[in-house]
N, C-alpha and C positions, 0 to 999 in steps of 0.2 A: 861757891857751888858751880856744879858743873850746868850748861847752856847752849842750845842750838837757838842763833839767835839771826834772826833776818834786818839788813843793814838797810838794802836798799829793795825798791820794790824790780821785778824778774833777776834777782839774784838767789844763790846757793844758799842755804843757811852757814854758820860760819859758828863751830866749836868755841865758846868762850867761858873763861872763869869768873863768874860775878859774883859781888858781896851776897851774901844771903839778905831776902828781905824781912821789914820786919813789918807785923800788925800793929798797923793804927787801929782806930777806935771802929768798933763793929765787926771789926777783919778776924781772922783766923789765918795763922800759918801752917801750911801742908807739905811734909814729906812727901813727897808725889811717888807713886807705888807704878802708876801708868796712864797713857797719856792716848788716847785715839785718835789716829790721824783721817780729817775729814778733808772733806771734798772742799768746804771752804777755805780749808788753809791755802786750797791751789790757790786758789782766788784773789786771796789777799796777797799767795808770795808773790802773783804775776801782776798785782798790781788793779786787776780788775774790780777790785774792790779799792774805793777811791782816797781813804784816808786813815788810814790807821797809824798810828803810833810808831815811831822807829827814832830807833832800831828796836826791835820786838821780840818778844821770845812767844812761837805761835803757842795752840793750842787748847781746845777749848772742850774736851771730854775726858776730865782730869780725875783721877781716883787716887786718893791719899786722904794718910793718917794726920789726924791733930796733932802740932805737936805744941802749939803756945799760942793763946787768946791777946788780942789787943784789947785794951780799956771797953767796958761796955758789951762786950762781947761773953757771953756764957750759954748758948743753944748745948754747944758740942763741948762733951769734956775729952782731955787728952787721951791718946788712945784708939780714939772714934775714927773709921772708916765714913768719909764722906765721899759724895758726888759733885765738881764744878761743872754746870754748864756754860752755855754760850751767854746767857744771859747773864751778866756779871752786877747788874746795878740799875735801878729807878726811879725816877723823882718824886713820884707819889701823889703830885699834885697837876700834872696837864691832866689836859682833859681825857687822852686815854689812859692813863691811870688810872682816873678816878670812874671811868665809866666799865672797869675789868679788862681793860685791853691794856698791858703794862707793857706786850708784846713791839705796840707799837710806839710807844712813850717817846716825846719828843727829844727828851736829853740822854735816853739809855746807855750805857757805857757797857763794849762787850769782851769776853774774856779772849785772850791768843786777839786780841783786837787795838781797844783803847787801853785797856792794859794789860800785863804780862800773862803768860801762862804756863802751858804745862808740858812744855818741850824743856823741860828742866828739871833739876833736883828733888826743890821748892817752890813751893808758890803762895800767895798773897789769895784772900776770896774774902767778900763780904757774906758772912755765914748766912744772912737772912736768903740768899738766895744758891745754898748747899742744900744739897739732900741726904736725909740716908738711904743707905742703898740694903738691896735683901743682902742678905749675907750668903745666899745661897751659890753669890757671881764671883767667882775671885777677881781679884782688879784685871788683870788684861781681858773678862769677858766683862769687867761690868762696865768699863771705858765705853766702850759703842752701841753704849744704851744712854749716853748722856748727852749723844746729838742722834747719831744714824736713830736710834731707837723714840727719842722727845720728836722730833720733827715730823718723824715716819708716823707718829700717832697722832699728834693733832692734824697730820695730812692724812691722814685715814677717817678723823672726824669730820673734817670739811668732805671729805666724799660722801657722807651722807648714810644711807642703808641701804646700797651699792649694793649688791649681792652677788653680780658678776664684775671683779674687780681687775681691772689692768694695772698691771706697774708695767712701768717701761724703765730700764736698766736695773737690772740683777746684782746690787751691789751689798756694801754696808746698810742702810736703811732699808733697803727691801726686802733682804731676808730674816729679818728682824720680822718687820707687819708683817711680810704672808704668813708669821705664823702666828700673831694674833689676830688677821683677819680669817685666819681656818678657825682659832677659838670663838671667834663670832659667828661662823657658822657659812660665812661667805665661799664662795668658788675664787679660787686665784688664777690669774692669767699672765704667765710672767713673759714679758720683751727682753730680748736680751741687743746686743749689737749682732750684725747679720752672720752667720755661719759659728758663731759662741757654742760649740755645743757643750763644751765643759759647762756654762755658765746654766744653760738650759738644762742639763741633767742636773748639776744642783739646785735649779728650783723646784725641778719636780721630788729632787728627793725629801724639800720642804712642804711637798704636799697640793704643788702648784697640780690643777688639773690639764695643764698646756703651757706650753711655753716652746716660744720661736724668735723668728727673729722682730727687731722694730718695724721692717718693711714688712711683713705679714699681715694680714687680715686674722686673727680670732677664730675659730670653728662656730660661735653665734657671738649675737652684738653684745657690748656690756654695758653694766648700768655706771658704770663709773670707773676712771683713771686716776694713777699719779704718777706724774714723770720725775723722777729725781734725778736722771740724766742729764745735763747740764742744757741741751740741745735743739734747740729753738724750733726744728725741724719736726722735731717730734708732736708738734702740736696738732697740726691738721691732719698728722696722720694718727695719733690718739682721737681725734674729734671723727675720724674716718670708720674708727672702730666701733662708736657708743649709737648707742641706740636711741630713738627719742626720750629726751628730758633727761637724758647722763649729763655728767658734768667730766672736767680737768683739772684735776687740779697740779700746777706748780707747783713742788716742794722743795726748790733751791732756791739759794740765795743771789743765782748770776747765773743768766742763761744768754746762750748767744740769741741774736736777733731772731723774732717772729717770724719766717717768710710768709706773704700772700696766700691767703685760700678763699676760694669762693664762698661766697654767703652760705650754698646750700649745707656745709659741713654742720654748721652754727645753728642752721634752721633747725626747725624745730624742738625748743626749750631746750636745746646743750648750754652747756656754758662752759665757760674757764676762768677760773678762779688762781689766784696764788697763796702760799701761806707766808707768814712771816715772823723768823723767831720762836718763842716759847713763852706762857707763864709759868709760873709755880705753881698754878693749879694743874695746870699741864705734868705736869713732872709727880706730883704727889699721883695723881692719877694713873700715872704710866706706872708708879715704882710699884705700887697698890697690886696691878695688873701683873705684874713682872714677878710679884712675892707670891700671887697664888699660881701663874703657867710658869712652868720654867720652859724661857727661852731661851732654844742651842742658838749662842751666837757662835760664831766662826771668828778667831781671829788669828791671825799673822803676826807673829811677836818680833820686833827690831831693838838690837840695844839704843840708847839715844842718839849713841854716834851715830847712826847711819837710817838718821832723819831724813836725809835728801834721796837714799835711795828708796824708804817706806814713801815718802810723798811721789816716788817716782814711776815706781809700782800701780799707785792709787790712778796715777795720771793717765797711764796706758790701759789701766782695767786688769791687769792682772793679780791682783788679789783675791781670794774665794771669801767672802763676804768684806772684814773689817782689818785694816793694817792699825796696832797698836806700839807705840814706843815705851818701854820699860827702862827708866836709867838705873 
């Protein structure tokens, strides 16, 4: 099978021919139909992400068909349009397993991570943690509802009943929530990077009531944030925006450094919070949500070959919502 496969960590991906694999016990093997390129992959190919698996084939918002069940395995029959996410695997027995947090589980195994993904042909998934997906998405829109759209929602949860909401960078996940935080009834307030105005007209054409740049101030305070923006910088100046007793929350997985801010930003009940990962309840939830709104995702379509220019895209922000690779 055909492979965009990362050797070393801040290197190119590198076109290769691998054996096809097969399902062991619990597994499912997938035709992969399409494959969404995240922000995390940056992460991992630059190495900021400290241990992953290599050489690796990334990818971790994977849509494809069954095509053949390993031992013990029988959820999906052949045929079945499934969803991989990030979360690829859990022990079931540490302690946040067992207390509903599988999110943070001490031995997790993650997909386009510890093991292989979806920057390929085929792919390998432990079905127990595949979804199905509405059928209402064809694969290159359903791809970036399998991270940008899971992580965008339980960081929409951790914000609370926020009801003047901030995003800060206008990407794949954010134009996702703002539009099921308009279905919740919220006001959206989109950051874009400074002078963006393509980015900023397309949030308002998502129903954003404002949108500017990250150096900006809001037209009034808000009751909560989420930065998906990689950008450490962003913090105090999201905490600069909210009003007493708002929150931050973090929704990436590698952010550059904190800088220093004065206590007063924090006073008064703000907080900052991070998210981390996904459950399956998380996902059942979202897909729930996704089969009764239909949401217009945006996406960018790249053949596999030209992975390194879809991630490169992604990197400089010139994408209009989500970059998806179709092999």
């Amino acid at each position: 099978m055909r492979a965009m496969v990362l050797e070393r960590a801040g290197s190119e991906l590198i076109s290769r021919s691998l054996e096809r694999p097969k399902p062991g016990p619990g597994n499912i093997l997938l035709r992969v139909e399409a494959c969404g390129v995240c922000r995390t992959d940056l992460h991992v190919q630059a190495g900021e992400l400290l241990r992953p698996k290599l050489p690796l084939v990334l990818g971790h918002e994977i849509v494809g068909i069954v095509e053949e069940s390993g031992p013990d395995a029988g959820r999906f029959v052949a045929g079945t349009r499934v969803g991989v996410p990030w979360l690829g695997w859990t022990c079931g027995v540490c302690r946040f397993c067992r207390s509903g947090r599988e999110n943070l589980c001490e031995r997790a195994a993650f997909t386009g991570y510890d093991r292989d993904g979806g920057y390929a042909e085929y792919a390998v998934a432990d079905e127990r943690y595949c979804f199905a997906l509405p059928t209402a998405y064809p694969p290159a829109r359903a791809a970036p509802l399998l991270c940008a759209g899971l992580i965008g929602f339980r960081s929409l949860a951790a914000a609370g009943d926020a009801a003047r909401l901030g995003l800060y960078g206008f990407g794949a996940a954010a134009h996702i929530i703002a539009q099921v935080a308009r279905h919740q009834g919220r006001r959206v307030f989109a950051f874009t990077r400074p002078g963006d105005l393509e980015g900023q007209g397309f949030a308002r054409e998502l129903g954003a009531v404002w949108a500017g740049g990250s150096d900006e101030l809001p037209p009034e305070p808000l009751d909560g944030a989420i930065i998906f923006a990689p950008v450490g910088g962003l913090v105090p100046a999201a905490l600069r925006a909210l009003d007493k007793g708002g929150g931050v929350v973090c929704a990436g997985i590698h952010m550059s450094p904190i800088p220093a801010f004065p206590y007063e930003l924090l006073w008064g009940e703000r907080s900052v919070r991070s998210v981390a990962n996904l459950t399956r309840r998380d996902g059942e939830e979202f897909f729930h949500l996704a089969e009764q709104v239909l949401l217009q995702v945006s996406a960018e379509v790249f053949p596999l070959e030209r992975a390194n220019e879809a991630l490169g895209r992604v990197r400089s922000g010139q994408v209009r919502g989500a970059a998806v690779l179709v092999p």
